[in-house]
C-alpha positions as CSV (number, residue, x, y, z in Angstrom):
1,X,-19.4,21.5,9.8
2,X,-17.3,20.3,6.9
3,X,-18.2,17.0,5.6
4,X,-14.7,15.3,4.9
5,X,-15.9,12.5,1.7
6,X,-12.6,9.8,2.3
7,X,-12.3,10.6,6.4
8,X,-10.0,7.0,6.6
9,X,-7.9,8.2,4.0
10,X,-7.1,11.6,5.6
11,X,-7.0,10.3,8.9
12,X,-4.4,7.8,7.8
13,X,-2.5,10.3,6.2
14,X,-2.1,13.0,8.9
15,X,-1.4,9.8,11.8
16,X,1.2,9.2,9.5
17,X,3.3,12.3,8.7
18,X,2.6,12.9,12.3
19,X,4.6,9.5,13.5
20,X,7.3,9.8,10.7
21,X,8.1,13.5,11.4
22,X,8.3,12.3,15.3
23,X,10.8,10.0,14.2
24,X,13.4,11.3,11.9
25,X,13.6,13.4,15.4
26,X,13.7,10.1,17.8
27,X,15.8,7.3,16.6
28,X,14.2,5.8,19.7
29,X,10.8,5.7,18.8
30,X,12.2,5.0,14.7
31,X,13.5,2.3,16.3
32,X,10.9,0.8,18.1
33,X,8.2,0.6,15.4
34,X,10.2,-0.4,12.3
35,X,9.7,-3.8,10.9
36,X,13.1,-6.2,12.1
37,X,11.8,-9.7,12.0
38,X,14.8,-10.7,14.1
39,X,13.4,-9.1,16.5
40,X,9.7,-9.6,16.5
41,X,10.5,-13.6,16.3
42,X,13.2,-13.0,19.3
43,X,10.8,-10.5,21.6
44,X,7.1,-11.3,20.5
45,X,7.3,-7.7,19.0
46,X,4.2,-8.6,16.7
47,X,2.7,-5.1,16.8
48,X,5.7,-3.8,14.0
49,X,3.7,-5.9,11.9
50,X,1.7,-2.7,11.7
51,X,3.6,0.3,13.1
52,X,6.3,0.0,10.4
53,X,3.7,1.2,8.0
54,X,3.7,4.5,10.4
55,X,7.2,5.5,9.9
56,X,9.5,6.3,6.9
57,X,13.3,5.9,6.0
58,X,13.3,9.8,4.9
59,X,11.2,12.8,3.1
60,X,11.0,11.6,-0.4
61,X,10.0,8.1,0.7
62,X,7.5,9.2,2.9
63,X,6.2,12.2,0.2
64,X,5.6,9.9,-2.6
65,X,4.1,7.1,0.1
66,X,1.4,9.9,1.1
67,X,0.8,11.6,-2.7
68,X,-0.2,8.4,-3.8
69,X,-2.2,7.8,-0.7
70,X,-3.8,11.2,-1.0
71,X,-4.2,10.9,-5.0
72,X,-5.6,7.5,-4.8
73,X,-7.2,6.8,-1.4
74,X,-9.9,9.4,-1.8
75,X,-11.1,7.9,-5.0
76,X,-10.9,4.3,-3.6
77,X,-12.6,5.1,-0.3
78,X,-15.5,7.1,-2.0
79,X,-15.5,3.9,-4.8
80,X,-16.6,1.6,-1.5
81,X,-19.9,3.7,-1.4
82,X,-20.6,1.6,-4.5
83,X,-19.0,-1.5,-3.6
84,X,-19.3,-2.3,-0.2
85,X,-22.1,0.4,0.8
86,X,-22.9,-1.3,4.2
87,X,-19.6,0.0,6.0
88,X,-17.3,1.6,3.3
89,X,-15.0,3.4,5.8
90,X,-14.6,-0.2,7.5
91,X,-13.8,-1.9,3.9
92,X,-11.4,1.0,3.3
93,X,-9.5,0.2,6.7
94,X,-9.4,-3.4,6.3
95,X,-7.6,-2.8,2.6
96,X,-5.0,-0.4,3.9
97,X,-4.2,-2.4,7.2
98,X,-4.6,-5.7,5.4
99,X,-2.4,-4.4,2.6
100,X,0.2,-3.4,5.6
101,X,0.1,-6.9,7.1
102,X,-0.1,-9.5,4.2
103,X,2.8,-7.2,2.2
104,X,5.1,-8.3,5.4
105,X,4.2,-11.7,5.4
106,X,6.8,-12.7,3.3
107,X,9.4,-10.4,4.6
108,X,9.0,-11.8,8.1
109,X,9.6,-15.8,6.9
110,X,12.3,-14.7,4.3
111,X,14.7,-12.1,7.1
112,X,13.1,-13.9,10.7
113,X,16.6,-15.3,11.2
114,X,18.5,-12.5,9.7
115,X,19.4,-10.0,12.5
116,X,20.6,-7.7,9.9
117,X,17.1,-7.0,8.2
118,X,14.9,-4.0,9.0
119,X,12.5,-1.8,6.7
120,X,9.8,1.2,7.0
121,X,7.3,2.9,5.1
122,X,3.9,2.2,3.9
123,X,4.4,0.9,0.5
124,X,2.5,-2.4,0.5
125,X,-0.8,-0.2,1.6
126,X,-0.6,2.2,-0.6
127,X,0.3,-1.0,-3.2
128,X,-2.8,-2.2,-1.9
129,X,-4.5,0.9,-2.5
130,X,-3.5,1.7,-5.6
131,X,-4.5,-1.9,-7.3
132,X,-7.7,-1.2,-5.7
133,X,-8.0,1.7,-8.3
134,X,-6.6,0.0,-11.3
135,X,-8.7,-2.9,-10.8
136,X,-12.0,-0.1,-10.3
137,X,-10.8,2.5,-13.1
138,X,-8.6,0.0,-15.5
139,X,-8.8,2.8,-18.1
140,X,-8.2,5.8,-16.8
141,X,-4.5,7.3,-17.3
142,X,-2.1,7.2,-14.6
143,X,0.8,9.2,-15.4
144,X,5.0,8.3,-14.9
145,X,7.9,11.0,-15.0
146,X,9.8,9.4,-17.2
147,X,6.5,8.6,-20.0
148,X,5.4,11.7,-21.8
149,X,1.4,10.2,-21.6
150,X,-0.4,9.1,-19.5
151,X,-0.4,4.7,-19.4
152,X,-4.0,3.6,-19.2
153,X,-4.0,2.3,-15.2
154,X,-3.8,-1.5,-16.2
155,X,-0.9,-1.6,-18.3
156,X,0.5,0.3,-15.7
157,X,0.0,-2.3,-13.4
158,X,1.1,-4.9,-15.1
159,X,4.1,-3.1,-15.9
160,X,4.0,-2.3,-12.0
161,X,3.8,-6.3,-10.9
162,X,6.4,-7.4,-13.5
163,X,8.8,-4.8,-12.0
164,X,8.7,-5.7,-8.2
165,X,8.6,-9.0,-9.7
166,X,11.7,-9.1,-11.1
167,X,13.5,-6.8,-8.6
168,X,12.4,-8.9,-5.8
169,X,14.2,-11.9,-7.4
170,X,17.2,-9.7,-8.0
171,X,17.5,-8.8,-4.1
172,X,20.6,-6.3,-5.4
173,X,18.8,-3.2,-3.6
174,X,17.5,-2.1,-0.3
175,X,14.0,-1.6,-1.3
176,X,11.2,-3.8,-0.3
177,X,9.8,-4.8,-3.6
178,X,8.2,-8.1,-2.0
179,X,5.9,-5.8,0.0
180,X,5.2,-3.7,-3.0
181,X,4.1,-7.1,-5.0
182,X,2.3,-8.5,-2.2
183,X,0.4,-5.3,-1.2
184,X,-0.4,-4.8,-4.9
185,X,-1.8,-8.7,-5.3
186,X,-4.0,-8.3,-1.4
187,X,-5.4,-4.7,-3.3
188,X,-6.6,-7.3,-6.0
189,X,-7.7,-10.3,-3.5
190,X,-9.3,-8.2,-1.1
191,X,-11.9,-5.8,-3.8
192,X,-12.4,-9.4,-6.0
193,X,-13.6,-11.2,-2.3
194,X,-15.5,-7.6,-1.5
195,X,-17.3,-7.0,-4.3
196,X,-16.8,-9.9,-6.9
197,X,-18.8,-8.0,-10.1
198,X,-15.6,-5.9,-10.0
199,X,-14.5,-8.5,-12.4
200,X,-17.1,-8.5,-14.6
201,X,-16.9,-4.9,-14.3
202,X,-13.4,-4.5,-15.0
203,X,-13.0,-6.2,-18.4
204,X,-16.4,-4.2,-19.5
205,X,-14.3,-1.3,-19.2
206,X,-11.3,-2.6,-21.3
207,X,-14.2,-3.9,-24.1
208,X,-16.1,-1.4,-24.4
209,X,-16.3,1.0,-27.6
Protein backbone atom coordinates (compact mmCIF):
# COMPACT_ATOMS: atom_id res chain seq x y z
CA UNK A 1 0.00 0.00 0.00
CA UNK A 2 1.28 3.43 -0.88
CA UNK A 3 1.97 5.63 2.05
CA UNK A 4 0.62 9.11 0.84
CA UNK A 5 3.22 11.71 3.31
CA UNK A 6 0.57 15.12 3.25
CA UNK A 7 -2.91 12.78 2.98
CA UNK A 8 -5.04 16.33 4.06
CA UNK A 9 -3.38 18.16 1.48
CA UNK A 10 -4.33 15.76 -1.36
CA UNK A 11 -7.54 14.99 -0.03
CA UNK A 12 -8.33 18.64 -0.01
CA UNK A 13 -7.20 19.04 -3.35
CA UNK A 14 -8.93 16.27 -5.23
CA UNK A 15 -12.53 17.27 -3.06
CA UNK A 16 -11.91 20.34 -4.61
CA UNK A 17 -11.30 20.04 -8.37
CA UNK A 18 -13.98 17.55 -7.92
CA UNK A 19 -16.78 20.17 -6.54
CA UNK A 20 -15.45 23.07 -8.86
CA UNK A 21 -15.56 20.93 -12.10
CA UNK A 22 -19.29 19.85 -10.82
CA UNK A 23 -19.94 23.30 -10.95
CA UNK A 24 -18.79 25.25 -13.85
CA UNK A 25 -21.40 22.39 -15.17
CA UNK A 26 -24.29 23.27 -12.49
CA UNK A 27 -24.94 26.87 -12.01
CA UNK A 28 -27.27 25.32 -9.47
CA UNK A 29 -25.01 23.82 -7.20
CA UNK A 30 -22.33 27.11 -8.10
CA UNK A 31 -24.91 28.79 -6.79
CA UNK A 32 -25.71 27.20 -3.70
CA UNK A 33 -22.24 27.02 -2.15
CA UNK A 34 -20.75 30.41 -3.06
CA UNK A 35 -20.16 32.95 -0.40
CA UNK A 36 -23.25 35.94 -0.71
CA UNK A 37 -23.49 37.30 2.75
CA UNK A 38 -26.91 38.75 1.75
CA UNK A 39 -27.89 35.77 1.74
CA UNK A 40 -26.41 33.72 4.55
CA UNK A 41 -27.59 36.81 6.95
CA UNK A 42 -31.18 36.62 5.14
CA UNK A 43 -31.47 32.45 5.15
CA UNK A 44 -29.12 31.23 8.05
CA UNK A 45 -26.97 29.90 5.02
CA UNK A 46 -23.94 29.72 7.47
CA UNK A 47 -22.43 26.60 5.90
CA UNK A 48 -21.04 28.92 2.66
CA UNK A 49 -18.90 30.08 5.27
CA UNK A 50 -16.99 26.96 4.15
CA UNK A 51 -18.25 25.54 0.88
CA UNK A 52 -17.26 28.74 -1.04
CA UNK A 53 -13.74 27.58 -0.50
CA UNK A 54 -14.92 24.38 -2.66
CA UNK A 55 -15.82 26.13 -5.79
CA UNK A 56 -14.03 28.51 -8.26
CA UNK A 57 -15.06 31.52 -10.57
CA UNK A 58 -13.10 29.60 -13.62
CA UNK A 59 -9.90 27.32 -14.70
CA UNK A 60 -7.08 29.64 -14.02
CA UNK A 61 -8.49 30.68 -10.67
CA UNK A 62 -8.96 27.38 -9.59
CA UNK A 63 -5.32 26.11 -11.29
CA UNK A 64 -3.28 28.56 -9.52
CA UNK A 65 -5.58 28.01 -6.12
CA UNK A 66 -4.54 24.19 -6.25
CA UNK A 67 -0.59 24.66 -7.61
CA UNK A 68 0.01 26.56 -4.70
CA UNK A 69 -1.98 24.14 -2.51
CA UNK A 70 -0.17 21.25 -4.07
CA UNK A 71 3.36 23.14 -4.07
CA UNK A 72 2.96 24.30 -0.52
CA UNK A 73 0.63 22.10 1.40
CA UNK A 74 2.81 19.09 1.24
CA UNK A 75 5.69 20.87 2.72
CA UNK A 76 3.50 22.53 5.42
CA UNK A 77 1.61 19.36 6.36
CA UNK A 78 4.82 17.21 6.59
CA UNK A 79 6.46 20.56 8.66
CA UNK A 80 3.55 19.73 11.43
CA UNK A 81 5.46 16.33 12.12
CA UNK A 82 7.89 18.73 13.77
CA UNK A 83 5.60 21.24 15.12
CA UNK A 84 2.65 19.88 16.29
CA UNK A 85 3.66 15.94 16.31
CA UNK A 86 0.64 14.90 18.45
CA UNK A 87 -1.98 15.20 15.49
CA UNK A 88 -0.29 16.94 12.54
CA UNK A 89 -2.99 15.91 9.96
CA UNK A 90 -5.54 17.60 12.58
CA UNK A 91 -3.24 20.91 12.90
CA UNK A 92 -3.10 20.92 9.06
CA UNK A 93 -6.98 20.85 8.79
CA UNK A 94 -7.67 23.36 11.38
CA UNK A 95 -5.09 25.92 9.29
CA UNK A 96 -6.71 25.30 5.93
CA UNK A 97 -10.46 25.49 7.28
CA UNK A 98 -9.54 28.15 9.75
CA UNK A 99 -7.80 30.00 6.98
CA UNK A 100 -11.27 29.52 4.97
CA UNK A 101 -13.35 30.92 7.80
CA UNK A 102 -11.47 33.86 9.45
CA UNK A 103 -10.44 35.13 5.55
CA UNK A 104 -14.53 35.67 5.31
CA UNK A 105 -14.95 37.24 8.42
CA UNK A 106 -14.51 40.47 7.16
CA UNK A 107 -16.17 39.97 3.89
CA UNK A 108 -19.39 38.89 5.59
CA UNK A 109 -19.65 42.26 8.08
CA UNK A 110 -18.35 44.54 5.19
CA UNK A 111 -21.20 43.03 1.96
CA UNK A 112 -24.00 41.37 4.78
CA UNK A 113 -26.32 44.16 3.56
CA UNK A 114 -25.19 44.32 0.07
CA UNK A 115 -27.35 41.87 -2.07
CA UNK A 116 -25.04 42.46 -4.80
CA UNK A 117 -21.83 40.76 -3.30
CA UNK A 118 -20.87 37.13 -3.94
CA UNK A 119 -17.25 35.45 -4.25
CA UNK A 120 -15.58 31.79 -4.63
CA UNK A 121 -12.35 30.15 -4.54
CA UNK A 122 -9.99 29.15 -1.87
CA UNK A 123 -7.65 31.86 -1.62
CA UNK A 124 -7.66 32.79 2.09
CA UNK A 125 -6.57 28.87 2.76
CA UNK A 126 -4.20 28.58 0.56
CA UNK A 127 -3.09 32.43 2.06
CA UNK A 128 -3.22 30.65 5.13
CA UNK A 129 -1.12 27.95 3.91
CA UNK A 130 1.31 29.61 2.22
CA UNK A 131 2.32 32.16 5.32
CA UNK A 132 2.54 28.90 7.17
CA UNK A 133 5.62 28.19 4.83
CA UNK A 134 7.13 31.56 4.79
CA UNK A 135 6.89 31.87 8.46
CA UNK A 136 8.63 27.87 8.55
CA UNK A 137 11.18 28.41 5.55
CA UNK A 138 11.70 32.46 5.65
CA UNK A 139 14.74 31.87 3.39
CA UNK A 140 14.00 29.73 0.96
CA UNK A 141 13.24 31.33 -2.71
CA UNK A 142 9.84 31.52 -3.86
CA UNK A 143 9.77 32.37 -7.34
CA UNK A 144 7.20 35.21 -9.47
CA UNK A 145 6.65 35.39 -13.34
CA UNK A 146 7.34 38.57 -13.67
CA UNK A 147 11.01 38.49 -11.28
CA UNK A 148 13.86 36.74 -13.00
CA UNK A 149 15.10 35.15 -9.29
CA UNK A 150 13.76 33.72 -6.95
CA UNK A 151 12.56 36.44 -3.72
CA UNK A 152 13.65 34.85 -0.52
CA UNK A 153 9.93 33.66 0.91
CA UNK A 154 9.75 36.65 3.52
CA UNK A 155 10.29 39.53 1.33
CA UNK A 156 7.84 37.87 -0.67
CA UNK A 157 5.50 38.08 1.88
CA UNK A 158 5.82 41.18 2.93
CA UNK A 159 5.61 42.24 -0.49
CA UNK A 160 2.48 39.77 -0.51
CA UNK A 161 0.64 41.65 2.64
CA UNK A 162 1.45 45.20 1.47
CA UNK A 163 -0.21 44.31 -1.92
CA UNK A 164 -3.70 42.91 -0.70
CA UNK A 165 -3.15 45.61 1.63
CA UNK A 166 -3.40 48.32 -0.51
CA UNK A 167 -5.79 46.68 -3.13
CA UNK A 168 -8.23 45.97 -0.52
CA UNK A 169 -8.36 49.72 0.36
CA UNK A 170 -8.66 50.48 -3.32
CA UNK A 171 -11.93 48.16 -3.74
CA UNK A 172 -11.50 49.10 -7.72
CA UNK A 173 -11.47 45.23 -8.68
CA UNK A 174 -13.55 42.11 -8.17
CA UNK A 175 -11.01 40.15 -6.41
CA UNK A 176 -11.08 39.35 -2.78
CA UNK A 177 -7.90 40.73 -1.53
CA UNK A 178 -9.45 41.02 2.24
CA UNK A 179 -9.55 37.28 2.26
CA UNK A 180 -6.15 36.98 0.81
CA UNK A 181 -4.75 39.44 3.77
CA UNK A 182 -6.72 37.85 6.34
CA UNK A 183 -5.98 34.12 5.39
CA UNK A 184 -2.28 35.22 5.13
CA UNK A 185 -2.33 36.97 8.78
CA UNK A 186 -4.63 33.49 10.44
CA UNK A 187 -1.44 31.33 8.54
CA UNK A 188 0.75 33.60 10.87
CA UNK A 189 -1.65 33.56 14.13
CA UNK A 190 -2.48 30.06 13.92
CA UNK A 191 1.59 28.29 13.57
CA UNK A 192 2.78 31.33 16.23
CA UNK A 193 -0.31 29.89 18.82
CA UNK A 194 0.69 26.10 17.55
CA UNK A 195 4.09 25.98 17.97
CA UNK A 196 5.39 29.46 19.43
CA UNK A 197 9.50 28.63 18.99
CA UNK A 198 8.51 29.19 15.34
CA UNK A 199 9.42 32.64 16.19
CA UNK A 200 12.49 32.17 17.61
CA UNK A 201 13.03 29.88 14.91
CA UNK A 202 12.16 32.12 12.20
CA UNK A 203 14.57 35.08 12.76
CA UNK A 204 17.49 32.34 13.43
CA UNK A 205 17.03 31.64 9.95
CA UNK A 206 17.17 35.32 8.65
CA UNK A 207 20.58 35.76 11.12
CA UNK A 208 22.26 33.14 10.58
CA UNK A 209 25.75 33.10 8.51
Amino acid sequence: MVQLSAPITILLLGVTVVVSLLAFGNQRLFSDLLFEPFVMKARGQWHRFITHAFVHANWPHLLVNMLVLYGFGQHVEKALWYYAPFAPSLAFALLYFGGILFSSLPGYRRHALDPNYRAVGASGAVSAVLFAYILMTPTNGISLLFFPRPLPAWVFGGLYLAYSWYMDRRSQDNVAHDAHFFGAVFGLVFMIGLQPRIVPDFFNQLLAP
